[in-house]
Structure formats: structure tokens, C-alpha cells
C-alpha positions as CSV (number, residue, x, y, z in Angstrom):
1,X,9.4,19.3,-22.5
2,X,6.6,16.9,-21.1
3,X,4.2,15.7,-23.3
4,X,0.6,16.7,-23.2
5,X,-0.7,14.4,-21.0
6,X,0.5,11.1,-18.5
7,X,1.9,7.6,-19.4
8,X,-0.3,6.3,-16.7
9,X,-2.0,7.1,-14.3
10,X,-2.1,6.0,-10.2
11,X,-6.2,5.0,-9.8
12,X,-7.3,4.3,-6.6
13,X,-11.4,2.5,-7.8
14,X,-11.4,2.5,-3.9
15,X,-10.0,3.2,-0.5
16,X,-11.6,-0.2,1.2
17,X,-9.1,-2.6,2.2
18,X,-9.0,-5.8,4.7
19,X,-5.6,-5.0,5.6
20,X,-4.0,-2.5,7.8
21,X,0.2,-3.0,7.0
22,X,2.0,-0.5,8.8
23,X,3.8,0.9,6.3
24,X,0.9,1.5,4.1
25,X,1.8,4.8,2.5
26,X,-2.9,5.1,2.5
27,X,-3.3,4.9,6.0
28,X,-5.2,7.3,7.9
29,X,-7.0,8.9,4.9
30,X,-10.0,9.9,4.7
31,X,-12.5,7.8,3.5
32,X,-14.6,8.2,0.0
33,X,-16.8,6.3,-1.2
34,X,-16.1,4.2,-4.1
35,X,-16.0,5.5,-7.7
36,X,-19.8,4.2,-9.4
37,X,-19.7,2.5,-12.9
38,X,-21.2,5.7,-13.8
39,X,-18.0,7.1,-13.0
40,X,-15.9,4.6,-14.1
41,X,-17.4,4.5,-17.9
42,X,-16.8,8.1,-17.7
43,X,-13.2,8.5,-16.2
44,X,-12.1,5.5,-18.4
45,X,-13.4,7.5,-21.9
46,X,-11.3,10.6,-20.4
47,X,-8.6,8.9,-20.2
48,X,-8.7,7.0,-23.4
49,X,-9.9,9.9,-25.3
50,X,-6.7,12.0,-23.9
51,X,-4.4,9.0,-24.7
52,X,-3.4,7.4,-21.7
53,X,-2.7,3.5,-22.4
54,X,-1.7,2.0,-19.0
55,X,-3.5,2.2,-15.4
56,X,-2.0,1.2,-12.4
57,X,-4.5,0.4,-10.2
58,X,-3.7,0.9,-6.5
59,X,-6.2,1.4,-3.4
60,X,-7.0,0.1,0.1
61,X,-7.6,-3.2,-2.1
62,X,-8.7,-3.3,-5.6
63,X,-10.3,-6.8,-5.2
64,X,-12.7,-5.1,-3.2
65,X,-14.0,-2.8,-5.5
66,X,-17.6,-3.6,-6.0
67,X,-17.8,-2.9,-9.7
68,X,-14.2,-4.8,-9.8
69,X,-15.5,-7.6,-12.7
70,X,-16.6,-4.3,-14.6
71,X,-14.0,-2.7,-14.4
72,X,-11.8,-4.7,-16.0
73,X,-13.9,-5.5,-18.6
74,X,-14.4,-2.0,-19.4
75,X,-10.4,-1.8,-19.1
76,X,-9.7,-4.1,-22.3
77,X,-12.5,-2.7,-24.0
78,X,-10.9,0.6,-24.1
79,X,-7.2,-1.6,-25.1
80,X,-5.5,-0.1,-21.7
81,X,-3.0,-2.2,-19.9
82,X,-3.2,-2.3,-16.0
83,X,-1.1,-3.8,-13.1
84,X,-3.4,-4.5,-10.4
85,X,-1.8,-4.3,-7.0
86,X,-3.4,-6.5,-4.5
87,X,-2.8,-8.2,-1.1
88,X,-3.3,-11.5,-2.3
89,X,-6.4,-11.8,-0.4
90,X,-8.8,-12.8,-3.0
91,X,-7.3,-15.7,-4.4
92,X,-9.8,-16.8,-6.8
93,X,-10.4,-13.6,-8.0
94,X,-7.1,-13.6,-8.7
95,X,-6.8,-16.9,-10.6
96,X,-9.7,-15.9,-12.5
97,X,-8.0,-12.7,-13.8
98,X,-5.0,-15.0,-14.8
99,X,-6.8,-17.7,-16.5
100,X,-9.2,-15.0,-18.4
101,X,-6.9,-11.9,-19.2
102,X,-3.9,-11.6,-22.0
103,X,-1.2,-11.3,-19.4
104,X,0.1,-8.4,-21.9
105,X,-2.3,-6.4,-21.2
106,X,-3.9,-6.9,-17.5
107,X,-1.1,-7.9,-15.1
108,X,-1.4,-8.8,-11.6
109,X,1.4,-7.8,-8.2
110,X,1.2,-9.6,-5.1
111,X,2.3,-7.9,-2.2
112,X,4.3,-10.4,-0.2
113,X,5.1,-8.4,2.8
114,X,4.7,-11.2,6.2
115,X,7.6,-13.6,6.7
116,X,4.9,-16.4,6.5
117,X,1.5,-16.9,4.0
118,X,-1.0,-18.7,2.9
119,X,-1.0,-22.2,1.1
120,X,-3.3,-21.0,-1.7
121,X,-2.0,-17.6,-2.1
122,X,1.5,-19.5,-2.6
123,X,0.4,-22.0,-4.9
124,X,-0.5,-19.0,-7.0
125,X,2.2,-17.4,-7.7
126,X,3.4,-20.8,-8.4
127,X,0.9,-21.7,-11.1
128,X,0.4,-18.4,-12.7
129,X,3.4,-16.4,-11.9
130,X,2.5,-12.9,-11.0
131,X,4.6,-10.1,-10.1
132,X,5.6,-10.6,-6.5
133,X,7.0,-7.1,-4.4
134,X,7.9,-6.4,-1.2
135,X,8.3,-3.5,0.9
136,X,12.2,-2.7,2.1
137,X,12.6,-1.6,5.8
138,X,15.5,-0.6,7.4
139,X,15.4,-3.4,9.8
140,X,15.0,-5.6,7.2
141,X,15.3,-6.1,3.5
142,X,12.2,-8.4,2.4
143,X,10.1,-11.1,4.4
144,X,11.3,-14.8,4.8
145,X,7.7,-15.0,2.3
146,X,9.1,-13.6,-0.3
147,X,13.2,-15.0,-0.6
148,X,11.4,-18.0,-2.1
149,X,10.1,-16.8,-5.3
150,X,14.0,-15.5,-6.0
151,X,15.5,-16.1,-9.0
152,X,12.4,-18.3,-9.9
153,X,11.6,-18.3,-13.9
154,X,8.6,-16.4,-15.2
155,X,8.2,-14.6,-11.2
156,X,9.4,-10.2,-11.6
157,X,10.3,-9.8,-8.2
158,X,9.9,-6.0,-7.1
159,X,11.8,-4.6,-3.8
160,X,9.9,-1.3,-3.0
161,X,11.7,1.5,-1.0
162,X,10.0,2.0,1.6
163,X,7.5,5.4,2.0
164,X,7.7,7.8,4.7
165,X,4.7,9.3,5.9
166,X,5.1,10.3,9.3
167,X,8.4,11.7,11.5
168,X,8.0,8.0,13.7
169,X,8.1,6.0,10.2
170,X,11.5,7.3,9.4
171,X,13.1,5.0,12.0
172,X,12.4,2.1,9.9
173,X,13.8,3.9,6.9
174,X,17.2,3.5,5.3
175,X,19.5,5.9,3.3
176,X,18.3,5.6,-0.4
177,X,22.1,4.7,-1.5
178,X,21.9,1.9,0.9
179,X,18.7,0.3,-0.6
180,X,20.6,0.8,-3.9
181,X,23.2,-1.1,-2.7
182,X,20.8,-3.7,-1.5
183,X,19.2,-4.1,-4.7
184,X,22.5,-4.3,-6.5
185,X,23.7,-7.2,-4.2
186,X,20.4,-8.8,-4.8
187,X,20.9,-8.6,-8.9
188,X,24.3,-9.9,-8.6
189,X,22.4,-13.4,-7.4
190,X,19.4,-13.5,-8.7
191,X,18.2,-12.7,-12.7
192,X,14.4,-11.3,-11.3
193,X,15.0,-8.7,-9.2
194,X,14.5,-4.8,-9.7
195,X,14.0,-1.9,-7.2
196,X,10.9,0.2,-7.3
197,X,11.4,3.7,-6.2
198,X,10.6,7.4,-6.8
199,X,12.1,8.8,-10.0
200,X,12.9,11.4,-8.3
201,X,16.2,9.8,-7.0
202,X,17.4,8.5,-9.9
203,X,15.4,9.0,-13.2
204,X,14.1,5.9,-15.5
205,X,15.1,7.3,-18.4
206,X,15.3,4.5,-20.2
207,X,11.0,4.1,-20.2
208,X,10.8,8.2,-19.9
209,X,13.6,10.2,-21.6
210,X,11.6,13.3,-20.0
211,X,12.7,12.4,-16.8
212,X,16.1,13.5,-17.4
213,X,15.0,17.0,-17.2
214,X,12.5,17.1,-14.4
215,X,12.0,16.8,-10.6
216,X,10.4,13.8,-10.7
217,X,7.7,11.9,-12.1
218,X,4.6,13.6,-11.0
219,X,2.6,15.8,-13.6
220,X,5.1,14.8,-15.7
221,X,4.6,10.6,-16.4
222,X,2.2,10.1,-14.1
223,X,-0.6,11.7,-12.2
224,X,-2.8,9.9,-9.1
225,X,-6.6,10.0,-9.3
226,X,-9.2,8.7,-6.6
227,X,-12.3,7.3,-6.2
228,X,-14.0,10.4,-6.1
229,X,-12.6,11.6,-9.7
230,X,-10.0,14.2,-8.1
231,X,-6.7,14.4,-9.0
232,X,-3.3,14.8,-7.7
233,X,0.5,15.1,-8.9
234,X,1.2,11.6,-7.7
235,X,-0.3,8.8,-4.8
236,X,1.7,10.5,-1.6
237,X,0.1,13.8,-2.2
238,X,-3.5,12.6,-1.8
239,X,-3.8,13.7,1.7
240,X,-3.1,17.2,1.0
241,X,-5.8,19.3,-0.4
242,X,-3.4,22.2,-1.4
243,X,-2.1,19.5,-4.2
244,X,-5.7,19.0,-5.8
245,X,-5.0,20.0,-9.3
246,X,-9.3,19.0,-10.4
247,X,-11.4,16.3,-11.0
248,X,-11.3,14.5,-14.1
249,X,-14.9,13.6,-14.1
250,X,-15.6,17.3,-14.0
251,X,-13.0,19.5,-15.5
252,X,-11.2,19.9,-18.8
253,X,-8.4,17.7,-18.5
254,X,-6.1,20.4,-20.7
255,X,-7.1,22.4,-17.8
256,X,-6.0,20.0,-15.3
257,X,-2.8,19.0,-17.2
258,X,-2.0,22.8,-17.6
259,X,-2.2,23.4,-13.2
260,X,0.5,25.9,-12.4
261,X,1.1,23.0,-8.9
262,X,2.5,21.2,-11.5
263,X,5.4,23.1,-12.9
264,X,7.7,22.4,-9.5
265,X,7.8,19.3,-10.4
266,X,8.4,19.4,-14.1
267,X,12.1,21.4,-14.1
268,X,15.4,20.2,-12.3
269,X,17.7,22.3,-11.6
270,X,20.2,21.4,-9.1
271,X,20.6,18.3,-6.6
272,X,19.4,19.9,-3.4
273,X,20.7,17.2,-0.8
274,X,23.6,18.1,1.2
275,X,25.8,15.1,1.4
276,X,27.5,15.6,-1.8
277,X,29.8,12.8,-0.8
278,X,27.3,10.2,-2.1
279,X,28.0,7.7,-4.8
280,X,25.1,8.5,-6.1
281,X,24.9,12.8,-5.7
282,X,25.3,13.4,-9.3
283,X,22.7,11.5,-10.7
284,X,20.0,11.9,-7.9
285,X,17.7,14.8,-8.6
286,X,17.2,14.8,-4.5
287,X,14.8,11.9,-3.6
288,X,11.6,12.3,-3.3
289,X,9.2,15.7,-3.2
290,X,6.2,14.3,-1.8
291,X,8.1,12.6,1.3
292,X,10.1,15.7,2.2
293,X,6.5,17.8,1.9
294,X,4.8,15.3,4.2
295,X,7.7,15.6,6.8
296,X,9.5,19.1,6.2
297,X,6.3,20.6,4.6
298,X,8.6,21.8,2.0
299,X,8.6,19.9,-1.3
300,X,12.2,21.9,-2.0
301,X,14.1,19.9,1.0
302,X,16.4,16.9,0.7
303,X,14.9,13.7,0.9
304,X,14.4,13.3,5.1
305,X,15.3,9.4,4.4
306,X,18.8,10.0,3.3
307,X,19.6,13.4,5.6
308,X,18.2,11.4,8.6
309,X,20.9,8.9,8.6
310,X,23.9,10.4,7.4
């Protein structure tokens, strides 16, 4: 049974970013405008007052956030933890956060994602040793960047399975049992390495127990909210209004929590995918929902990733 309300929540404070990555799993959205400190002080008691202890604060950029100093101010007020996930763009933003916050509670993950970068953004991650993660293609499994913060002490090093939003991005997709395998090889090497993927392939239930039983993560662990205050089962459902389960500056959140969108996702059943021949078919609850709505427009279909190319 899922408790009565997230482990964290996906906050986007806004959409802006200086960036335009092509595998951004944000791009073409439509824009809002960012979330006011009105807002912010407001959304922030909701979530505190409901329970929630961890943020994980996505966007376009976070750095860019206008209110971005008061928001994470008001974040350790309220004793929530956050992982910030930036671009690395604003370096001294970014050395400020180290050299100020308890690393405990306000942590920081660098995308590394271009074989080559800048001088200043690499003499960060040297100095203050950030999470570092990069997005895995099937054309190739991480930048030249990023192979030299490997095995490096105090340096989490996060390979992220690469989301499908669009047919054309499936191309540069790979079976998930391959990326598995990729991730395996990696361990085998190097002490820093973890995968980052949807839950619904293979549940963490080592952090969530819960996930044992359900589809996958969303209304379950974790549910995505943006600038605007509305709210959605996870990050990759954002573009579709038919997923809008409320606002949380505006509704009861027991009402929001309670949205019958929600109950897909929270009961597993069977694995759906048909290529039982997979190391991996018994454990995998099917991949993920989200990506086979946004290419099948049916959140019941095998994971397009792996059915592609088998």
C-alpha cells in the first residue's frame, strides 16, 4: 500500500534554461512563467506540512531561477534536503552553494553531457566534488568529459538512461538490458558508478519497499510539480494535460494525492513486454509508462525502447 503522500517530489522553480541539449526530455514545452516567492513560501509549507523531506529540483535551469538565493534558504529553513540538477553554467553560483550549504542536506549534479568543458566548471568538480551524470545514448555510453571523474574519490558518478520523447529520438535509444549491461561493466572497474533509470524497469526497493508492488514510481514515491503549482504523476507526463492531477497551491493535497489517474500506476500485475527471453523479464515491471504513453499513447504498452530493438 503507498503511503499517504510522496518521498520527494520532481520541482521544476522554472522552465528557463540557456541550453538546448537534444535529448532534453523538457523541450518543446510550453512556457510558464516562473513560480513567485509568494508561491514558493506557499508550495514549500504544503509540502512540509504534508511531510515531504527531499526536493529534487529539476527545470530548464535551476540557476536561473530568479528567486534562486531564496529558495534555498527557504529550503533549509523548512529542514528539506534537495539535489539541484544544473548545467554547470553558473559556476560561482555553484561554488557558493558548496562552500555555504551542509552537503547532507543541499546537494548539487552536474550534467556533464559534451565530450569537452570548461576549465572552471572542471576545477569544480574537482574542488568540491559534486555529483556528476551523464546521459547514455545508444551511439554512445557517456562523453569523453565525463570518463575523467571515474573512479575518482568523493565524485557519485550517475549514467542516466536516456528518455524518449518523440518516435525520431528512439534511434538513439538502446534496449534497457543493454544499458544494464553497460552499467554493470562500468561497476566492475570503477567504485562510483550507478545507473539512474525509471523504477519502472526494475524497482529500487532497497530505498522504497512499495515499489515492489506497483507500476512504477509515479503517485506512488514521487510526484512532479511546476512552476505554475500544477501537478503531475512524474516529470515525462508534464506535457499532457489529461495527466494534471491539481495544483498544490490551490487544492487539498489529500485531494490531489487521492486522483483516481493515479491508481494505474500504483498496482503491478504482470510484466507486459513481449520478449520474455530477457535476462531481465522477471524482475522488470515493463519499463517505463510515461515513454510508451508519449510514443504508443498507451501507458499499458511495453516500453518502445526495448520492443524497438529486439
Amino acid at each position: 500500500m503507498y503511503s499517504d503522500f510522496p518521498q520527494y517530489l520532481q520541482f521544476y522553480p522554472t522552465l528557463e534554461c540557456n541550453f538546448s541539449c537534444s535529448f532534453c526530455f523538457n523541450r518543446n514545452i510550453k512556457p510558464f512563467r516562473e513560480m513567485s516567492v509568494k508561491n514558493l513560501e506557499r508550495f514549500l509549507s504544503v509540502i512540509s506540512d504534508i511531510g515531504v523531506k527531499e526536493i529534487d529540483m529539476l527545470g530548464g535551469e535551476p540557476t536561473l531561477y530568479s528567486h534562486f538565493h531564496e529558495l534555498i534558504e527557504l529550503i533549509k529553513e523548512k529542514n528539506l534536503k534537495t539535489t539541484i540538477s544544473t548545467n554547470g553554467s553558473a559556476v560561482e553560483i555553484l561554488k557558493e552553494l558548496s562552500k555555504t550549504c551542509n552537503a547532507n542536506q543541499t546537494r548539487v549534479g552536474v550534467s556533464v553531457n559534451s565530450d569537452v568543458i570548461t576549465q572552471e566548471l572542471h576545477e569544480y568538480i574537482m574542488d568540491y566534488r559534486p555529483i556528476v551524470k551523464s546521459v547514455c545514448t545508444g551511439k554512445r555510453t557517456m562523453p569523453e568529459a565525463a570518463r575523467a571523474y571515474l573512479g575518482l574519490m568523493g565524485i557519485e558518478y550517475y549514467l542516466l538512461y536516456r528518455d524518449t520523447i518523440y518516435k525520431e529520438d528512439l534511434e538513439k535509444s538502446l534496449p534497457f538490458s543493454q544499458f544494464y549491461k553497460k552499467i554493470d561493466q562500468l561497476k566492475e572497474i570503477y567504485n562510483n558508478v550507478e545507473g539512474v533509470f525509471c523504477s519502472g524497469f526494475l524497482p529500487d526497493t532497497q530505498t522504497h519497499p512499495v515499489l515492489e508492488k506497483v507500476r512504477c514510481p509515479a503517485g506512488t514515491t514521487k510526484i512532479a510539480v511546476l512552476p505554475d503549482g500544477s501537478v503531475y504523476p512524474c516529470y515525462l507526463f508534464v506535457r499532457n494535460e489529461e495527466f494534471r492531477i491539481g495544483n498544490i497551491l490551490v487544492n487539498d493535497f489529500d485531494r490531489i494525492w487521492k486522483n483516481p489517474v493515479l491508481d494505474f500506476f500504483r498496482k503491478f500485475e504482470k510484466n507486459n513486454c513481449t520478449h520474455s527471453e530477457c535476462e531481465l523479464f522477471n524482475q522488470c515491471h515493463g519499463g517505463c509508462p510515461a515513454v510508451s504513453f508519449l510514443i504508443y499513447n498507451d501507458i499499458t504498452a511495453p516500453d518502445p525502447r526495448c520492443v524497438l530493438h529486439r
